[in-house]
C-alpha positions as CSV (number, residue, x, y, z in Angstrom):
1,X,-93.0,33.6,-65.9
2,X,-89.2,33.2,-66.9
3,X,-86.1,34.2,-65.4
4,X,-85.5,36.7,-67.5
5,X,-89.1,38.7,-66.6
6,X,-87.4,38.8,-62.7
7,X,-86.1,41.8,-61.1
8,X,-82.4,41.8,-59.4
9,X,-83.2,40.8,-56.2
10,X,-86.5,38.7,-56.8
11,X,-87.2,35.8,-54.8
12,X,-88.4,32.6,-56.6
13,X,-88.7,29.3,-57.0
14,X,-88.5,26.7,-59.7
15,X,-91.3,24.7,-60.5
16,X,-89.9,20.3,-60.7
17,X,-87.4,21.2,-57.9
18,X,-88.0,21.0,-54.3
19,X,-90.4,23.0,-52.4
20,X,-87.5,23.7,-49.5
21,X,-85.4,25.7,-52.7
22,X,-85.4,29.5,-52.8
23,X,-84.1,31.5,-55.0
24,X,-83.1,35.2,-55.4
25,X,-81.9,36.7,-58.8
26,X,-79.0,38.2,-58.4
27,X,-77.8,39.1,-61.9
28,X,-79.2,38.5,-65.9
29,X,-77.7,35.2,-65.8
30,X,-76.8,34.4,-61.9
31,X,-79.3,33.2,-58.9
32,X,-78.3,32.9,-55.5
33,X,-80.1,29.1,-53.9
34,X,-81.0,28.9,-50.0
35,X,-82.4,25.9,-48.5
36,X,-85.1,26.1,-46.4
37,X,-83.6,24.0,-43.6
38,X,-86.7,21.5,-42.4
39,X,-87.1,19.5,-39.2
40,X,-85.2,16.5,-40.0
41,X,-83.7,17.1,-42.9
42,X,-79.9,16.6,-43.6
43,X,-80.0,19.9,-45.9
44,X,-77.0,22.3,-44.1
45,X,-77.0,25.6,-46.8
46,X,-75.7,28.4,-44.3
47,X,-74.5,30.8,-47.3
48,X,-76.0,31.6,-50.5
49,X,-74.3,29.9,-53.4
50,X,-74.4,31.7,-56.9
51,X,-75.3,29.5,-59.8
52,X,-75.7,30.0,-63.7
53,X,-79.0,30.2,-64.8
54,X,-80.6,30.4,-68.1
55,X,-82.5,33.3,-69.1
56,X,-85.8,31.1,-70.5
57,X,-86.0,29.3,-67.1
58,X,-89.5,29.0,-65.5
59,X,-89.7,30.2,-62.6
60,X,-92.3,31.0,-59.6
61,X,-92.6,34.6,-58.3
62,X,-92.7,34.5,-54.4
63,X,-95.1,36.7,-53.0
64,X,-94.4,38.7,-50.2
65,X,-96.1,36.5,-47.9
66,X,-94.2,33.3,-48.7
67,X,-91.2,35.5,-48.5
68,X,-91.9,36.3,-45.3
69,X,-92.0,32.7,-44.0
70,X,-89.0,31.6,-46.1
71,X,-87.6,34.1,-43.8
72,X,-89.2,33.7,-40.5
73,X,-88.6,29.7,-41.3
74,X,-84.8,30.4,-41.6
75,X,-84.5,32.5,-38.4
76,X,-86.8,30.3,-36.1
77,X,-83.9,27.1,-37.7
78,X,-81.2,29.7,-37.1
79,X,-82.5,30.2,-34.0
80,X,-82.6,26.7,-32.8
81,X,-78.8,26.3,-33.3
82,X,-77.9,28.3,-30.4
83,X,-80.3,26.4,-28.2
C-alpha cells in the first residue's frame, strides 16, 4: 500500500524504519510521527510533529488491534510519568 491509498486520519507505519514509529496521515502530503516511548529508551516525542511525505511512500496499514496498543502503550508510559 502507498501513502496516497490512506485515509486522513489513518494510522501507519513505514516499513525500513523503526518498529517504535507511528504514523497518522493527516493531509495528501503531511503525516503526523509519534514514538512509542519503550522501557529504556532515550526517545521523548510528547507532541505529534507534522512531516512532508511523498505520496508513493510504502506504507503499513495499522489494524485496529495494533492501534489499540500503540495507544494503551502510550497511556500506560504516560501514565508512569506521574508515578
Amino acid at each position: 500500500m502507498i501513502f496516497q491509498e490512506l485515509q486522513t486520519g489513518d494510522y501507519f507505519r513505514i516499513p525500513g524504519m523503526s518498529a517504535e514509529l507511528v504514523y497518522r496521515k493527516a493531509s495528501d502530503s503531511q503525516c503526523s510521527i509519534n514514538a512509542l516511548l519503550q522501557p529504556n529508551s532515550t526517545k521523548i516525542s510528547v507532541l505529534p510533529l507534522l512531516q512532508p511525505i511523498r505520496s508513493s511512500t510504502t506504507v503499513i496499514l495499522l489494524t485496529p488491534t495494533e492501534i489499540a496498543n500503540y495507544f494503551a502503550t502510550k497511556q500506560e508510559y504516560l501514565s508512569s510519568l506521574w508515578k
